[in-house]
C-alpha positions in Angstrom: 0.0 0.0 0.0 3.1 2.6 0.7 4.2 1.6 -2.2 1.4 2.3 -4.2 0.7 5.9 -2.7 4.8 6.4 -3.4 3.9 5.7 -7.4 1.0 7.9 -7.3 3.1 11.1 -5.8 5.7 10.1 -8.2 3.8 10.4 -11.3 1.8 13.2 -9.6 5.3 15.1 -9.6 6.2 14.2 -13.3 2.9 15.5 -14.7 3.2 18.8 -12.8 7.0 19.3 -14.1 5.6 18.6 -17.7 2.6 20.7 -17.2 5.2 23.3 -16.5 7.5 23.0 -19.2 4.4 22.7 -21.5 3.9 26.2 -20.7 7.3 27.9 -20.5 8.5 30.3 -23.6 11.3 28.6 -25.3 14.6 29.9 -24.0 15.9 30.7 -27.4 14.9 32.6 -30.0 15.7 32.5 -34.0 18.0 36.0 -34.2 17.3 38.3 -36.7 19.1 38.2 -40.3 21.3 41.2 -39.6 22.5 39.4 -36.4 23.6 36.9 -38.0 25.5 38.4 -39.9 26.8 40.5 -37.2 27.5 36.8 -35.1 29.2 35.3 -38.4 31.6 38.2 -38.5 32.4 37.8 -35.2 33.1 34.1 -35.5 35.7 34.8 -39.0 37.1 37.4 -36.8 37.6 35.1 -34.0 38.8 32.9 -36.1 41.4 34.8 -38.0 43.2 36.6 -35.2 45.1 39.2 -35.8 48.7 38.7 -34.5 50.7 41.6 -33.5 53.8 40.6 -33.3 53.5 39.1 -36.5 56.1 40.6 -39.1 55.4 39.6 -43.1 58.0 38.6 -45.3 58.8 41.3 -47.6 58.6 39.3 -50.9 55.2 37.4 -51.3 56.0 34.2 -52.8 57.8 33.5 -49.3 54.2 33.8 -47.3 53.4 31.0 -45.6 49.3 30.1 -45.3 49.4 32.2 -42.1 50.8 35.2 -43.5 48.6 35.6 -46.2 45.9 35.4 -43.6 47.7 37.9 -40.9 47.7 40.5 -44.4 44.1 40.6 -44.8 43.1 40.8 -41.7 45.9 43.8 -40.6 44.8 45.5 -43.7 40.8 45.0 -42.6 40.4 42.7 -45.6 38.3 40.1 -44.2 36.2 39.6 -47.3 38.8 38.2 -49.1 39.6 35.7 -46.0 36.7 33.2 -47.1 38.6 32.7 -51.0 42.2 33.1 -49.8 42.4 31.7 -46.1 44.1 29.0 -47.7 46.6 30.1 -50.5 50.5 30.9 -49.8 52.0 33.4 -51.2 52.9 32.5 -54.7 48.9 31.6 -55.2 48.0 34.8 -54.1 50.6 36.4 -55.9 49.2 34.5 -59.1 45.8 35.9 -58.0 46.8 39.9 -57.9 48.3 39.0 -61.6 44.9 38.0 -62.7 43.5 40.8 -61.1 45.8 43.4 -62.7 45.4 41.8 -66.4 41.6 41.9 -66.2 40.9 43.9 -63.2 37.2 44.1 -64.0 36.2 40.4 -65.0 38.2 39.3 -61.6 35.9 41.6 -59.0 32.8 39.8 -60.3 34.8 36.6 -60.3 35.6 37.0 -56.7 32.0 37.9 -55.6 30.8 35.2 -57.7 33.0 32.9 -56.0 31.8 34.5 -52.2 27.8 34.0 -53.5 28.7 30.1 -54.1 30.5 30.2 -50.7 27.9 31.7 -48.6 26.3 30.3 -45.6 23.3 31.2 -43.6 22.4 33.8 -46.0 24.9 35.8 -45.4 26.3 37.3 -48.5 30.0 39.4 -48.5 31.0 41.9 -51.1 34.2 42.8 -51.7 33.3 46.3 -53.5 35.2 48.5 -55.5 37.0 50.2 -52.5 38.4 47.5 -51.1 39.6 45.7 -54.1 41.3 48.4 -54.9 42.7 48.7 -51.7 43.9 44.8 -51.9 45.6 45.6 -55.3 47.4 49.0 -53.5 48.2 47.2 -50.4 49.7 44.0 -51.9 52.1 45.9 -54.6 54.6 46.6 -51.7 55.4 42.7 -51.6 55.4 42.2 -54.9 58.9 41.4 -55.9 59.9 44.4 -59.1 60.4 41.4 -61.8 56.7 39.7 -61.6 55.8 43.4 -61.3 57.5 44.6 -64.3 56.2 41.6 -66.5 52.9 42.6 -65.7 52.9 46.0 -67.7 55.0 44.6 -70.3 53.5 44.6 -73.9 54.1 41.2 -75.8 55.8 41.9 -78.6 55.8 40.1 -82.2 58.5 38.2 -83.6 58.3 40.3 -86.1 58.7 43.5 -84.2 61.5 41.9 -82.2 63.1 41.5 -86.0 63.3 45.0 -86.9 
């Protein structure tokens, strides 16, 4: 007979806790779009670190992952952190030459490639400041032959003739 009234407050207990919960407003709520985006920042920010201490080789093709990564985000160009978190130096190097031989066709290539790359609905731009900016900030490290060949008009065989 205890036994039976001990099962009876038992279960008396558990449907007043589920009653309770039943009731309760969820603890968490879905954050707004722009918050997201505002939390997603944060997290590439906290995941790129910026390093003070950190010095950069002065020619490019000797940058390691993590000094390509330390250049964007000292130079506040974390848009470009989703394509090139992951190149050294001679890739990005290869990159700023496609950008200065077709410097329009490669912004919308690069936002094209951040559209395919977005999550959560998030969507980056690099615009027309900062690309710029990239291309002005990265010419420092770019050793004078690679930069040279870049403005250098192919001649024919012909011309080379004469």
């Amino acid at each position: 007979m205890i036994e039976i009234d001990r099962n009876r407050k038992e279960k008396k207990i558990d449907m007043n806790q589920n009653s309770a919960r039943h009731h309760e407003m969820p603890s968490v709520s879905k954050p707004l779009h722009n918050t997201q985006i505002v939390e997603d920042k944060k997290v590439l920010k906290a995941t790129y670190q910026a390093k003070s201490d950190h010095r950069l080789p002065s020619n490019i093709e000797q940058w390691t992952v993590d000094d390509v990564q330390q250049f964007f985000i000292k130079q506040q160009l974390e848009n470009f952190l989703p394509i090139c978190s992951q190149m050294k130096g001679t890739r990005l190097l290869a990159l700023y030459k496609m950008c200065m031989t077709n410097s329009p066709t490669m912004l919308q290539s690069l936002n094209n490639e951040l559209t395919t790359m977005e999550k959560h609905g998030e969507r980056n731009v690099i615009g027309i400041a900062e690309y710029l900016q990239f291309l002005e900030d990265i010419k420092p490290f770019v050793p004078i032959s690679n930069e040279k060949s870049d403005v250098t008009v192919p001649r024919s065989s012909l011309c080379t003739l004469l």
